[in-house]
N, CA, C and O atoms as a MOPAC input file, in Angstrom:
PM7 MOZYME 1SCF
protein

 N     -7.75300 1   -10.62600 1    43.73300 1
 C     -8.36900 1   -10.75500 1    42.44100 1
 C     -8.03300 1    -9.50400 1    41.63000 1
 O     -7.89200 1    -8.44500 1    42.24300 1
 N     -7.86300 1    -9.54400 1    40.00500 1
 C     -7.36100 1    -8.77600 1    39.29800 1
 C     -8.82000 1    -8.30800 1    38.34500 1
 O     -9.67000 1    -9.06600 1    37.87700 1
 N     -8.78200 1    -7.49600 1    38.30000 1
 C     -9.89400 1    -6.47500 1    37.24700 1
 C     -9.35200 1    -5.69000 1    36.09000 1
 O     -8.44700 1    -4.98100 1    36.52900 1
 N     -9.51300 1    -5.50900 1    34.80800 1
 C     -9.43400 1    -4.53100 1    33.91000 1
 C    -10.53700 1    -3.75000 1    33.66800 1
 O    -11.63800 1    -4.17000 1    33.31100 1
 N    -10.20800 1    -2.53700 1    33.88000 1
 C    -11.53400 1    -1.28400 1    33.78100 1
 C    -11.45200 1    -0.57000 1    32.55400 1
 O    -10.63600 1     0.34900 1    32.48500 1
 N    -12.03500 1    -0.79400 1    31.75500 1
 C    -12.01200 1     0.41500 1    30.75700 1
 C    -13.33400 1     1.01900 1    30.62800 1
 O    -14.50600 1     0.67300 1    30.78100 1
 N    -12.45700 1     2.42000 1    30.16800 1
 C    -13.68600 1     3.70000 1    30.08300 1
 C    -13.47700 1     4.55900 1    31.34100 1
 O    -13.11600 1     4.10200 1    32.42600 1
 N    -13.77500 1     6.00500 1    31.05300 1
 C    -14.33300 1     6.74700 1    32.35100 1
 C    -12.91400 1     7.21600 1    31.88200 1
 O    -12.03800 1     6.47200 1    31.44300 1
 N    -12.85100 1     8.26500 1    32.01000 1
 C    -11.42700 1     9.25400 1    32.62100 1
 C    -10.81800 1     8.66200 1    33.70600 1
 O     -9.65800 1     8.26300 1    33.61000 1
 N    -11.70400 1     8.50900 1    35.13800 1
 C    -11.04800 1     8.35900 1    36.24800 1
 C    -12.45900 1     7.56500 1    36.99000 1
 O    -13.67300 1     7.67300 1    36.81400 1
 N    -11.75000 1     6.88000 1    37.73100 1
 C    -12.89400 1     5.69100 1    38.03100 1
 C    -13.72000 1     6.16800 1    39.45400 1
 O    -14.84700 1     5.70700 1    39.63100 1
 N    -13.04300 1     7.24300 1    40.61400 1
 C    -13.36700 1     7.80300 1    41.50900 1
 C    -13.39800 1     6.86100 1    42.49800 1
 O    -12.49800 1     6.06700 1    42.77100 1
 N    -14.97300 1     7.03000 1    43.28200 1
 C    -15.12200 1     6.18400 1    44.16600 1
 C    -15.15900 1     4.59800 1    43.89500 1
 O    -15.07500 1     3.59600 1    44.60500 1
 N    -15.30200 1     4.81900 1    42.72100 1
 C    -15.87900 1     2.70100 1    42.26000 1
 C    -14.48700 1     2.42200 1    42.50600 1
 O    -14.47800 1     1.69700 1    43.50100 1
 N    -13.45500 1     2.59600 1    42.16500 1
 C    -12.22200 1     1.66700 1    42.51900 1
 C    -12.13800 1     1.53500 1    43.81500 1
 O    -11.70400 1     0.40700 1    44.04800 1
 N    -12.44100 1     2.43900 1    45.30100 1
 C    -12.29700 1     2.16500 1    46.36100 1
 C    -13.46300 1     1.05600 1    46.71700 1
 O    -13.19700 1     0.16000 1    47.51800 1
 N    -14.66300 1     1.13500 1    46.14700 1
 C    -15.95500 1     0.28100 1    45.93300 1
 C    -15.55300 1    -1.11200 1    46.05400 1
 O    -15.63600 1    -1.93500 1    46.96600 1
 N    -15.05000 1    -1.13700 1    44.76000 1
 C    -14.70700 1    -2.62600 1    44.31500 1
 C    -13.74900 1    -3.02000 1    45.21500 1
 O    -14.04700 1    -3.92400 1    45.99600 1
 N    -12.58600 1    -2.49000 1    45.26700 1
 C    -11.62900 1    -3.14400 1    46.24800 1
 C    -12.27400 1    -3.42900 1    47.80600 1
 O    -11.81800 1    -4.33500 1    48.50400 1
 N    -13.11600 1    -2.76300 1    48.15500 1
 C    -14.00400 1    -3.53900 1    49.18400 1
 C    -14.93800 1    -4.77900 1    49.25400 1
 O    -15.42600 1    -5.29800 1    50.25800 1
 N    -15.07500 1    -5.14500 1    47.88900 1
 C    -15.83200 1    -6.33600 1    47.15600 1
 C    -15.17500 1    -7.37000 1    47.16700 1
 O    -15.63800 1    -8.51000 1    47.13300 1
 N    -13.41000 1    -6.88800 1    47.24300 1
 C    -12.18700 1    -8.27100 1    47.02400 1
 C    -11.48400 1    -8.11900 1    45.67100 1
 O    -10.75200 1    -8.95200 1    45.13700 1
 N    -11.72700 1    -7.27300 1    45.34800 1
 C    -10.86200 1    -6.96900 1    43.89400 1
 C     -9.47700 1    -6.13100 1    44.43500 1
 O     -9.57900 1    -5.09000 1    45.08400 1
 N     -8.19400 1    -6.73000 1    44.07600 1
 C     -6.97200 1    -6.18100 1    45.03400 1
 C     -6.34500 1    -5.16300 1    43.65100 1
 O     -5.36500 1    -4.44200 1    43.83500 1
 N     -6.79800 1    -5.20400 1    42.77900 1
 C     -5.50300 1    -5.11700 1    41.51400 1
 C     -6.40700 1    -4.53000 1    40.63000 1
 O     -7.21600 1    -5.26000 1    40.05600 1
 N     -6.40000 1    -3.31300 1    40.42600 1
 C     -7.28000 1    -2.92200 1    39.14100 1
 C     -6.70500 1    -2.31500 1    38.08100 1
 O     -6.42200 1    -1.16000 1    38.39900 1
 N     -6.30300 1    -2.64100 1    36.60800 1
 C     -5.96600 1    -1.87800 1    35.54900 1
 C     -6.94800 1    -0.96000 1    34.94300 1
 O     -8.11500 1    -1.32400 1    34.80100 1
 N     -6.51700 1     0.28800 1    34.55100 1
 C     -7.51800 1     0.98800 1    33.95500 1
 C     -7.19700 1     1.57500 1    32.74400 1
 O     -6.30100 1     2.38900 1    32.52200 1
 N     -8.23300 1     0.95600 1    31.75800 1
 C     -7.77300 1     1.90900 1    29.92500 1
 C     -9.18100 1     2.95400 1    29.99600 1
 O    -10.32300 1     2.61300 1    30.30600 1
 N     -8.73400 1     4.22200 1    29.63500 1
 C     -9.90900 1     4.88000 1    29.50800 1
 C    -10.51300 1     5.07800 1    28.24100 1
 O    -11.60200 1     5.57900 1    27.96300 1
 N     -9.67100 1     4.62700 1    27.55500 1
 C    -10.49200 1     4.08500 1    25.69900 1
 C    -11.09500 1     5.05700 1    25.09100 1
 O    -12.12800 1     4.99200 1    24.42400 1
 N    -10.21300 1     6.29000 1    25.40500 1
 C    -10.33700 1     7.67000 1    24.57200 1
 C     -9.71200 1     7.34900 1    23.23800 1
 O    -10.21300 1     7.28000 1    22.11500 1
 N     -8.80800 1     7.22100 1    23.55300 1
 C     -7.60800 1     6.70000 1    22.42500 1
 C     -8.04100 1     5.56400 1    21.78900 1
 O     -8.24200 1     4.55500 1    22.46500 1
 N     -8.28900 1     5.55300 1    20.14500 1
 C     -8.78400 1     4.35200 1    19.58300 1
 C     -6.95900 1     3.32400 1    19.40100 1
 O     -6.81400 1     2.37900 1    18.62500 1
 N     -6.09000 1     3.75200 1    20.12400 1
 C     -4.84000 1     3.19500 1    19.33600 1
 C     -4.37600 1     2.19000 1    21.02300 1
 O     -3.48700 1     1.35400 1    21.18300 1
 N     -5.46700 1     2.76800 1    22.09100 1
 C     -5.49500 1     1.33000 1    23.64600 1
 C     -5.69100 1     0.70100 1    23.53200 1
 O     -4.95600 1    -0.19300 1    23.95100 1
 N     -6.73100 1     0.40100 1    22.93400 1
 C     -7.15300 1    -1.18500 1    22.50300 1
 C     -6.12400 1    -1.28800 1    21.96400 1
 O     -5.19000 1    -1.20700 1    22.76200 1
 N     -5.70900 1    -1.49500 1    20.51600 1
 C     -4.78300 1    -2.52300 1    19.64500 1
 C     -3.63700 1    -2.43200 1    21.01800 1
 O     -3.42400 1    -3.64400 1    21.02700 1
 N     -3.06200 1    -2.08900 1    21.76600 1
 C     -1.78500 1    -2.21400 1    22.69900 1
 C     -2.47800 1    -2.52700 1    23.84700 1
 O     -1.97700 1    -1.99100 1    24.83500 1
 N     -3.53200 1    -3.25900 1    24.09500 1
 C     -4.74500 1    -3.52300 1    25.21900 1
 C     -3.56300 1    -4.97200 1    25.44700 1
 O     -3.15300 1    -5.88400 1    24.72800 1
 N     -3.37400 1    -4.56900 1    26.72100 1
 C     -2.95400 1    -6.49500 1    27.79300 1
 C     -4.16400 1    -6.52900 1    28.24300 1
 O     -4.80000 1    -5.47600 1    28.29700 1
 N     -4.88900 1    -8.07300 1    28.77200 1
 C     -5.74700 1    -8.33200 1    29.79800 1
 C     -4.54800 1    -8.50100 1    30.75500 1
 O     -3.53500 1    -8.60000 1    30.06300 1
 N     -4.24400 1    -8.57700 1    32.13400 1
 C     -3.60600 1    -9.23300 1    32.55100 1
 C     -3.92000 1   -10.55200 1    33.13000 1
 O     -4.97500 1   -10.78300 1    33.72100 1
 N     -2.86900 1   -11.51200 1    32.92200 1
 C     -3.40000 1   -12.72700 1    32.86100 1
 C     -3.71700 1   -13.16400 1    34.36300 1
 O     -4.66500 1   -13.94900 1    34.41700 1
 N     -3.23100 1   -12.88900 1    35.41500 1
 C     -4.40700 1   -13.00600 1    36.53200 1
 C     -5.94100 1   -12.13500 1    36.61600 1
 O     -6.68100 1   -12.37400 1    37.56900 1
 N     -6.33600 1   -11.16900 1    35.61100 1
 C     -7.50600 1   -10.90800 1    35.55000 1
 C     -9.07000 1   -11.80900 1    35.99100 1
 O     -9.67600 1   -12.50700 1    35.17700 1
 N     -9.30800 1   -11.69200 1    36.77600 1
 C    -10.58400 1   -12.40700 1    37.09000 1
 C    -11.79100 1   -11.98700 1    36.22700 1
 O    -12.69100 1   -12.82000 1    36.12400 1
 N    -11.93200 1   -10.77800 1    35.57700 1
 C    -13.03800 1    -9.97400 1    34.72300 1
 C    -12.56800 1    -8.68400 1    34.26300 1
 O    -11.83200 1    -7.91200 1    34.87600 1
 N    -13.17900 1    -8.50800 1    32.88200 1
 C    -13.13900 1    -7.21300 1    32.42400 1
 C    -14.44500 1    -6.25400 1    32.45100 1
 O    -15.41500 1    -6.45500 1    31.72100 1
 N    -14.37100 1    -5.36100 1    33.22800 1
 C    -15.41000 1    -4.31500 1    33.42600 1
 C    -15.32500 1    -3.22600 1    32.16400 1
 O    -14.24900 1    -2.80200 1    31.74300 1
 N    -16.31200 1    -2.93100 1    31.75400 1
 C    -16.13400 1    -1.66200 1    30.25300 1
 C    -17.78700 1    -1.42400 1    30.59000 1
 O    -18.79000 1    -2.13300 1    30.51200 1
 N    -17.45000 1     0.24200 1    31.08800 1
 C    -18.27000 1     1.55900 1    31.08400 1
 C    -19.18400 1     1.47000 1    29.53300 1
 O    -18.84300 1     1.87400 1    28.42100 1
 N    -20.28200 1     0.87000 1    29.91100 1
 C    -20.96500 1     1.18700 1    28.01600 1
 C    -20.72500 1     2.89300 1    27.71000 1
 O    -20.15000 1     3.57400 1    26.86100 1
 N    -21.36200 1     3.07000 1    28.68300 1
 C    -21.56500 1     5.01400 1    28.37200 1
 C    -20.01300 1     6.10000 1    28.06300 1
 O    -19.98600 1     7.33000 1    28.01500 1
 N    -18.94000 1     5.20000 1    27.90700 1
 C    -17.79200 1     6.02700 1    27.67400 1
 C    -17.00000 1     5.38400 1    26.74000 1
 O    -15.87800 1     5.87100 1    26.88000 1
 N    -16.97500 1     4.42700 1    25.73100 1
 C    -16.36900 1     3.38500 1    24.70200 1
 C    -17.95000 1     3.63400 1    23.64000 1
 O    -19.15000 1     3.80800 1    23.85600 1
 N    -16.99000 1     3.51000 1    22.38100 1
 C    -18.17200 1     3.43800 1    20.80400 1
 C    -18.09300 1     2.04800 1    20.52900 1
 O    -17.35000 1     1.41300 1    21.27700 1
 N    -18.63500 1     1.47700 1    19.70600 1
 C    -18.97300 1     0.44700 1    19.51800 1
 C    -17.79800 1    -0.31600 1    18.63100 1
 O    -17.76700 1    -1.54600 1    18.68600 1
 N    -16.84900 1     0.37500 1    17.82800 1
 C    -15.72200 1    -0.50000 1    17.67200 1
 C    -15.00400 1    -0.99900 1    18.45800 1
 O    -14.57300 1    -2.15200 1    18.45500 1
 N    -14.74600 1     0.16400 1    19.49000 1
 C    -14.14500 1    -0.19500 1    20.85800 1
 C    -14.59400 1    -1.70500 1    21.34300 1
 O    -13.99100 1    -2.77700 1    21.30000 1
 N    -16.20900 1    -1.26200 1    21.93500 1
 C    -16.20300 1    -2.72900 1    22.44100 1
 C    -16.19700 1    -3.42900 1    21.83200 1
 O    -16.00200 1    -4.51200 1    22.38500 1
 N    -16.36200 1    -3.49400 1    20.43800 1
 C    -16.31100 1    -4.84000 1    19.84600 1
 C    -14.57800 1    -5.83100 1    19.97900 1
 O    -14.59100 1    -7.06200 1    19.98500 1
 N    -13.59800 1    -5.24000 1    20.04700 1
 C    -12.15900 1    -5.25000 1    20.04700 1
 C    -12.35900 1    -5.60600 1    21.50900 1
 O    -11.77700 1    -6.65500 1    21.78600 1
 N    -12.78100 1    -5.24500 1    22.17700 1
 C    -12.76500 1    -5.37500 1    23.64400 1
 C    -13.03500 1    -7.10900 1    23.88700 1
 O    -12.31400 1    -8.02600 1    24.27800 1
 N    -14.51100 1    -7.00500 1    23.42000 1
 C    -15.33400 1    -8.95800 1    23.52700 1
 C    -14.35200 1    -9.48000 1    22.87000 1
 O    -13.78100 1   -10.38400 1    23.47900 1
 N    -13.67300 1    -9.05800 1    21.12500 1
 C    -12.99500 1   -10.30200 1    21.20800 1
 C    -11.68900 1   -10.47100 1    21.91000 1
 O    -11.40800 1   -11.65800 1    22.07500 1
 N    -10.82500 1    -9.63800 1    22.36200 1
 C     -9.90400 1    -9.54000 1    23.37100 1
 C     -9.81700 1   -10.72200 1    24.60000 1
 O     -8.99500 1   -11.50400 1    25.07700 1
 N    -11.19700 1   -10.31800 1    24.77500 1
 C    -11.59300 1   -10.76400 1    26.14900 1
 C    -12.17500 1   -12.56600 1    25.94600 1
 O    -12.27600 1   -13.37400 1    26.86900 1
 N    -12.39700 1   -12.75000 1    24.88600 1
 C    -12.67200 1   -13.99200 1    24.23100 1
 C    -11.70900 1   -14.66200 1    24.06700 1
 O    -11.80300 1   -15.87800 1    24.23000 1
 N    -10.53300 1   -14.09200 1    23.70800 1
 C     -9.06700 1   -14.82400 1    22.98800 1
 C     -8.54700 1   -15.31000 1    24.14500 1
 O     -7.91100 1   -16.36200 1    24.21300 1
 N     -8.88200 1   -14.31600 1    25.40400 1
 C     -8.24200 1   -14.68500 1    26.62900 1
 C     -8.87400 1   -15.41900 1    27.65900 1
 O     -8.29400 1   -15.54200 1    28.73800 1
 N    -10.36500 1   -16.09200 1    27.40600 1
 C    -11.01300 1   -16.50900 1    27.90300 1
 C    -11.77100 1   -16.09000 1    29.22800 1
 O    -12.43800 1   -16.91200 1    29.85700 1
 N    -11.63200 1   -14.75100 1    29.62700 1
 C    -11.88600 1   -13.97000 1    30.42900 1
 C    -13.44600 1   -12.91700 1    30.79200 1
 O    -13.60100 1   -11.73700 1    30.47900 1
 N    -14.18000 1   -13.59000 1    31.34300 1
 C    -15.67000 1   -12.56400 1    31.40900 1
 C    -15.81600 1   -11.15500 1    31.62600 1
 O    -15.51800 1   -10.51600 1    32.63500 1
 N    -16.33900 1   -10.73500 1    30.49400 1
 C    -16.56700 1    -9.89200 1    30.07300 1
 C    -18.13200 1    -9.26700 1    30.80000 1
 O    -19.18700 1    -9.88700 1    30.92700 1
 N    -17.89800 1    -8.20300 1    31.09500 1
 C    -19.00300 1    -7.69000 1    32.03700 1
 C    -18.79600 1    -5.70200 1    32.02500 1
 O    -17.84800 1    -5.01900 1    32.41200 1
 N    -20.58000 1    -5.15900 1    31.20000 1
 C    -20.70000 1    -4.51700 1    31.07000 1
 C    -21.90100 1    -3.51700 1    31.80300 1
 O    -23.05000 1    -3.80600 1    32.13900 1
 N    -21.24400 1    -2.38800 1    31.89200 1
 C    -22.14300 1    -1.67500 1    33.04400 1
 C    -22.15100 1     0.14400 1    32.74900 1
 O    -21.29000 1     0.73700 1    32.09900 1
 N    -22.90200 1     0.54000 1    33.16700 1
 C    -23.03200 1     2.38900 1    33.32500 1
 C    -21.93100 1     2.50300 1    34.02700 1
 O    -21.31000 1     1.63000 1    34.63200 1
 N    -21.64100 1     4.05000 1    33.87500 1
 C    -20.70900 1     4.20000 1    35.50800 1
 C    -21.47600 1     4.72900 1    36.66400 1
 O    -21.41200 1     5.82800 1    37.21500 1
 N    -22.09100 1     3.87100 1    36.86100 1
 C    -22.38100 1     3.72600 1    38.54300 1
 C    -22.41400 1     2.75300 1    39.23900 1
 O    -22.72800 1     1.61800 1    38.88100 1
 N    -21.98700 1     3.22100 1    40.64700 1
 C    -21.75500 1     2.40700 1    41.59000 1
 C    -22.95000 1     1.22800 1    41.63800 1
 O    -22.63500 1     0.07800 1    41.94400 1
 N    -23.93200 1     1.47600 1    41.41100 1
 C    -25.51200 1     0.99300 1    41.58800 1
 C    -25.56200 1    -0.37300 1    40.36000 1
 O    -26.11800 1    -1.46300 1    40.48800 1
 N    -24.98700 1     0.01300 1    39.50300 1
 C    -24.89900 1    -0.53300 1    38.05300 1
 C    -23.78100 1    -1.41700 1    38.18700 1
 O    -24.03100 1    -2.58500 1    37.88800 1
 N    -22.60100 1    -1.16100 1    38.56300 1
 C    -21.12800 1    -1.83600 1    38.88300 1
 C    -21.44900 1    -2.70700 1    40.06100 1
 O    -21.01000 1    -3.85500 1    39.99200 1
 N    -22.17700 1    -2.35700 1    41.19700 1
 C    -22.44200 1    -2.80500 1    42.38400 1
 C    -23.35200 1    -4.41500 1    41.72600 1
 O    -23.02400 1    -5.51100 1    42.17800 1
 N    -24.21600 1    -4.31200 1    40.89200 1
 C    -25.13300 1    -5.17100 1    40.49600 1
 C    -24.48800 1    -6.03400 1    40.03900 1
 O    -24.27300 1    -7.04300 1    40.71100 1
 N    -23.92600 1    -5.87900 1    38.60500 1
 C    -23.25000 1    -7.00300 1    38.17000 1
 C    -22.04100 1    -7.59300 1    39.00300 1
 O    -21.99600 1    -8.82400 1    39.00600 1
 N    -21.10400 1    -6.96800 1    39.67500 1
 C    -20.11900 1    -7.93900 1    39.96800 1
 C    -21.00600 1    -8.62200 1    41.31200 1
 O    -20.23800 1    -9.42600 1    41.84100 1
 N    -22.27600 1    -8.60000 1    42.02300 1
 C    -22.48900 1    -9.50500 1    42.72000 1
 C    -23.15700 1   -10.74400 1    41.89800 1
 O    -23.23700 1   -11.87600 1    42.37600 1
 N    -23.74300 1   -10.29900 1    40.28700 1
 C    -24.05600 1   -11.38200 1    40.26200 1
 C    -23.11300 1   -12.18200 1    39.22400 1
 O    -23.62300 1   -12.98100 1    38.43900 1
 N    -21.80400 1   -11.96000 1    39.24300 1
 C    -21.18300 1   -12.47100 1    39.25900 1
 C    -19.90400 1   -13.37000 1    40.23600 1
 O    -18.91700 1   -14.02900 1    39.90800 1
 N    -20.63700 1   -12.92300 1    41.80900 1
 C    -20.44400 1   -14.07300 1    42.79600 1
 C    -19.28300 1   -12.70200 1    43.58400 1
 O    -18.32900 1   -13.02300 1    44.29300 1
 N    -19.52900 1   -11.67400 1    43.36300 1
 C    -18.31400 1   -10.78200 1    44.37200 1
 C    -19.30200 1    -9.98700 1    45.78800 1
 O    -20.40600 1    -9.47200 1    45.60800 1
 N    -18.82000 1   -10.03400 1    46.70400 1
 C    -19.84800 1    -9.76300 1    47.63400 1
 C    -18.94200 1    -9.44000 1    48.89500 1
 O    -19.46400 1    -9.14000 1    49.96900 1

């Protein structure tokens, strides 16, 4: 399964996290740069897009949902923590 991560400088332990969850493939935009988005791929095996609220402004995500809309792809937002990341992708069926 494929993931897009944006936000965070560097994702640390959550990328080893998740890939223990079943996520094999993770892209990461850290969405410092307001000029990632407009050159933003989902990739099209993406199963979900993860975006750090606490590190993206609100134009960002807005570009982000509809991105993630155009591509028909769930959109799923979280803190950066493991605790927070851990929550939503189970209840979005990853376990």
């Amino acid at each position: 399964m494929t993931a897009l991560v944006i936000g965070a400088d560097y994702l640390g332990a959550i990328e080893q996290k998740m890939r223990s969850m079943g996520v094999t493939e993770i892209a990461h935009i850290t969405g410092r740069n307001p000029g990632e988005v407009r050159k933003m791929n989902i990739p099209k095996a993406a199963a979900f897009v993860l975006v750090f609220t606490d590190y993206i402004n609100h134009n960002m995500a807005k570009a982000i949902k509809s991105h993630a809309k155009a591509h028909s792809v769930p959109l799923i937002y979280a803190k950066r923590s493991w605790c927070a990341v851990e929550r939503k992708l189970t209840g979005l069926g990853l376990r």
